[in-house]
N, C-alpha and C positions, 0 to 999 in steps of 0.2 A: 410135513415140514421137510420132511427128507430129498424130495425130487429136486430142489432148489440145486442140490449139491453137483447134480449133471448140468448145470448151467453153461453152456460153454464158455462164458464171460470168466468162468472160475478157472477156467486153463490156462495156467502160466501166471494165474493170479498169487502174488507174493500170501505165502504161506501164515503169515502175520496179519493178513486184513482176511485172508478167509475165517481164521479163528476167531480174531474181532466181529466178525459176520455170524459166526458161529452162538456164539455168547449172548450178542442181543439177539440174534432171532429164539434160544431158547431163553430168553428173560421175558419175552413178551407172548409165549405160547399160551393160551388160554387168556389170557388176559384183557382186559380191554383196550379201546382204541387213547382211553384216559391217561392209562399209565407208558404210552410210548417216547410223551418229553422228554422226562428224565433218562428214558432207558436209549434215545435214540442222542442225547448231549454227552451222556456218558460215550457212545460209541465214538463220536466226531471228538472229546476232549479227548480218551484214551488213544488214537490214533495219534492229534496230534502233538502230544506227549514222545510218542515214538517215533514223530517224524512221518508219519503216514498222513498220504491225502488220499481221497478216494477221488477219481474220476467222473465224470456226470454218468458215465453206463453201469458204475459200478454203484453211484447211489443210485439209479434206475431198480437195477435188482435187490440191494436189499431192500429198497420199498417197499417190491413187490412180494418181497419172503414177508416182509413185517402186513403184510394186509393179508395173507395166505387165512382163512379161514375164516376172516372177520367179515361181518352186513356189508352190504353199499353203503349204510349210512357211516359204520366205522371207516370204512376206508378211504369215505368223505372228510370225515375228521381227521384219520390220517395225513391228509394232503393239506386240510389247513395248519395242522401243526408242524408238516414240514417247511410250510412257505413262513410260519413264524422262527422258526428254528432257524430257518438259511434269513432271513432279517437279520437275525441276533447275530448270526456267525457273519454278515457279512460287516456290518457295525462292531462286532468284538475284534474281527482281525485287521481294522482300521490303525 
């Protein structure tokens, strides 16, 4: 989980979304691809709470932290529950 942090996306990246980055990637470490909803709504509500948006490269990478470890088939599942995830948020910030 650690190599993520050399990302070079992470240079210059505001200090407040890499700890947000921080948080769910260790909330979903061992865990399965089931419980990334919740842990991946909490990261997009806590952001924008703070006024934080993330970027399309910056959700690119923490995807890819949030699939680090898991099957093909979980990181299948990952992807469809990011595409429900960005439904909801694009109908919630309507």
């Amino acid at each position: 989980m650690i190599d993520w942090l050399n990302d070079p996306l992470l240079q210059g990246m505001d200090p407040l979304k890499i700890e947000l980055i921080k948080t769910a990637a260790a909330q979903v470490d061992g865990k399965s691809s089931k419980s990334l909803p919740p842990i991946l709504m909490s990261l997009i509500m806590s952001a924008n709470r703070k006024g934080i948006r993330f970027s399309s490269e910056e959700m690119t990478l923490i995807l890819s932290i949030l699939k680090q470890g898991k099957s093909e088939q979980e990181q299948k599942q990952i992807d469809k529950t990011v595409d429900m995830v960005s439904s909801m948020m694009t109908k919630y910030q309507k």
